[in-house]
C-alpha positions in Angstrom: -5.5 -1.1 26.8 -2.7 -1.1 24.1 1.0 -1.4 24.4 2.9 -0.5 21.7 6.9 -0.6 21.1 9.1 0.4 18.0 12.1 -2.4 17.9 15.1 -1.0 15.5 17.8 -2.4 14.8 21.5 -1.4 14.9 25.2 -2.7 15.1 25.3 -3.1 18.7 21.6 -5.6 18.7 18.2 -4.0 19.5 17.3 -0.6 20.7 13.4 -0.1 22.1 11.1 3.0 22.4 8.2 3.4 23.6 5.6 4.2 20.8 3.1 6.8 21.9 -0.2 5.4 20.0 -2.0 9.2 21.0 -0.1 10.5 18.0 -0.8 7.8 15.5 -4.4 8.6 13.1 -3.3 6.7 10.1 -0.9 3.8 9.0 0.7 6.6 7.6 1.6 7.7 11.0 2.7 4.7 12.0 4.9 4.0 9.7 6.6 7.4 9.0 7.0 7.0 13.1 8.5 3.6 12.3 11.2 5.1 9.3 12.0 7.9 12.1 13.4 5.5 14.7 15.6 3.5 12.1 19.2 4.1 12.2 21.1 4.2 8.8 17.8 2.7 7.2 18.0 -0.6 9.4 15.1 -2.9 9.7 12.4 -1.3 12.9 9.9 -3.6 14.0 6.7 -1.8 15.5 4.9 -3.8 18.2 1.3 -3.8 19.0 -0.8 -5.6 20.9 -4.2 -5.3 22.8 -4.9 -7.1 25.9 -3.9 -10.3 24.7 -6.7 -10.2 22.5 -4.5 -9.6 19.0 -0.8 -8.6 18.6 0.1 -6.7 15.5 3.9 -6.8 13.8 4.5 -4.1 11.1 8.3 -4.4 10.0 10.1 -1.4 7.8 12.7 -1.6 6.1 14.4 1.9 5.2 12.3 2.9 2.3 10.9 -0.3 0.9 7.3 -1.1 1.2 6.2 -2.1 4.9 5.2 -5.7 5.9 2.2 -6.5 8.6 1.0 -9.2 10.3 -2.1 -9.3 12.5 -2.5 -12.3 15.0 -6.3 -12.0 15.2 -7.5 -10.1 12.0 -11.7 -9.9 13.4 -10.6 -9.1 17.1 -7.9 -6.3 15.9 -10.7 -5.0 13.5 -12.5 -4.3 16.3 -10.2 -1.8 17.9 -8.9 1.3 16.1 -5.6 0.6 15.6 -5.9 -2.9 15.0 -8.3 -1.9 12.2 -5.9 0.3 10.5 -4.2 -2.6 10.1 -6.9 -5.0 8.8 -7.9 -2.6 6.4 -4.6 -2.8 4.8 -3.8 -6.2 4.6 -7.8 -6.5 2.8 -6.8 -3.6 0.1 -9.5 -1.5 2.2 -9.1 2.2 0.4 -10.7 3.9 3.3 -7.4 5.2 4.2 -3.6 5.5 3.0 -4.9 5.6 -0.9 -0.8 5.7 -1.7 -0.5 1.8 -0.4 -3.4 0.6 -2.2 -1.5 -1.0 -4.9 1.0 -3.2 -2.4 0.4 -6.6 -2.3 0.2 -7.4 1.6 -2.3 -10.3 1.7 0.1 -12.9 2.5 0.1 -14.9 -0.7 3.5 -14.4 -1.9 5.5 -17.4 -3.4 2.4 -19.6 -4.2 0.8 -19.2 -0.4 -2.4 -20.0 0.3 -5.1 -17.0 0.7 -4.3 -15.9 3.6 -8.3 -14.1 3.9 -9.9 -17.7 3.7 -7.3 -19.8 4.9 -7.4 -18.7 8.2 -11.7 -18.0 8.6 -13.2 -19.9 11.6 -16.9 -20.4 10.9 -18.4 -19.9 14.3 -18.4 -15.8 13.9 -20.9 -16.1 11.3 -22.6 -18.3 8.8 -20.0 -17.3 6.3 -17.3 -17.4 8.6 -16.2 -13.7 8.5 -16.9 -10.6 10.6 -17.8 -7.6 8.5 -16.5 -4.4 8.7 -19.1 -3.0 6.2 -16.8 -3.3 3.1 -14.9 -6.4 3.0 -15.4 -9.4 5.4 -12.2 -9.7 7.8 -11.6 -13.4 8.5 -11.2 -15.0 12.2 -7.8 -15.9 12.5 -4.0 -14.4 11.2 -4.1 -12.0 8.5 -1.1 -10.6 6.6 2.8 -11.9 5.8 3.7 -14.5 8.9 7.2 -14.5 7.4 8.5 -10.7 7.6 10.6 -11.9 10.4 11.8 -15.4 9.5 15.4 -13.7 8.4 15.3 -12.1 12.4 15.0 -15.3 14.1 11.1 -15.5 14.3 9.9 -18.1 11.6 6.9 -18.0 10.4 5.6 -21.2 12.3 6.2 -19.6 15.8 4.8 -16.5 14.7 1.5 -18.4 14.2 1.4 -20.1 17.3 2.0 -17.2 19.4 -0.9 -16.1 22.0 -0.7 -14.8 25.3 2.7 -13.0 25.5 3.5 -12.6 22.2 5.5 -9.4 21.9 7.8 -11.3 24.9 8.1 -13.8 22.8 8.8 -12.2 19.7 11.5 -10.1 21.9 13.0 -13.1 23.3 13.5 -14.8 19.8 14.8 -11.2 18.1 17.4 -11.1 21.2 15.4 -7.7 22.6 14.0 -9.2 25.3 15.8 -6.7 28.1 15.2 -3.6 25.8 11.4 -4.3 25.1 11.1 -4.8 29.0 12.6 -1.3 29.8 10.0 0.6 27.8 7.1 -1.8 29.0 
C-alpha cells in the first residue's frame, strides 16, 4: 500500500494534494505531475512512501533539474514506483533517456558515494541487491540535502523511519495540510 502526497509551496505556507499514483508510468509522470501543482514555479515536494518499508522525497523546483531521495534504495527497488526512483539515482537508462545525464547520486560537494556508502552486507555476499543491471545498495540512496534550505537537514532526513512523511511534514510546517489529504 502506497501513500503518496504532492507538498507545494506558496506565500501563505504549504498547500497538499493528494497524488493519484494510478496515473503515474514513468518519473516523467511524476514529475510533470509535480511542475503542475507548483504555483508561480515554487519549490513542490512529492511524497512517497510504502508501508513503512521506504519513503521516497523528489523535490522540483520550477524548471530546474529534480532532486530525489530514497530512504531504503533495495526495499523501494522492490516496488514499482520505488524502482522508478532507484533507477534514477543509479543512471539506470531503462527509462526517462532525457535525465540520463543529471548527476543525482548524492556526491555533490566532495560527498562520499552515496551507492557504497550506504551498502549493508547481509543482503548478499557483495552487499547489494540486484536489479539485473546495476546493484542497488541497502540503505539511503540519492541527495539527503534537497531539503536542508526547508527546515529538513540532511541528518534528520537520514534518521527518519517509521512516520517519516509526518515527520518531514511537521519540520516543513505542513503537518495539518499533509493530514487532510491522508
Amino acid at each position: 500500500m502506497y501513500f503518496a502526497a504532492l507538498l507545494a509551496r506558496t506565500e501563505d505556507g504549504w498547500e497538499a494534494s493528494d497524488m493519484e499514483l494510478d496515473d503515474v508510468e514513468s518519473l516523467s509522470d511524476l514529475i510533470d505531475l509535480a511542475r503542475s501543482a507548483a504555483v508561480d514555479d515554487d519549490t513542490v515536494v512529492a511524497l512517497i512512501e510504502q508501508e513503512d518499508a521506504w519513503f521516497g522525497v523528489v523535490r522540483v523546483d520550477g524548471e530546474e533539474d529534480p532532486r530525489y531521495f530514497v530512504s531504503n534504495a533495495s526495499a523501494a527497488a522492490r516496488s514499482s514506483y520505488g524502482s522508478m526512483l532507484t533507477k534514477e539515482l543509479l543512471g539506470s537508462d531503462e527509462e526517462d533517456d532525457e535525465l540520463d545525464e543529471l548527476d543525482l547520486d548524492g556526491t555533490e560537494d566532495g560527498e562520499e558515494d552515496a551507492i557504497t556508502a550506504f551498502a549493508d552486507k547481509d543482503d548478499d555476499e557483495d552487499g547489494v541487491v540486484g536489479t539485473g543491471a546495476e546493484p542497488v545498495p541497502s540503505g539511503p540512496l540519492g541527495d539527503p540535502r534537497l531539503l536542508d534550505d526547508l527546515g529538513v537537514s540532511h541528518k534528520q532526513l537520514m534518521g527518519l523511519d517509521g512516520d517519516a512523511l509526518s515527520e518531514i511534514a511537521e519540520s516543513l510546517g505542513a503537518t495539518e495540510v499533509l493530514e487532510a489529504v491522508r
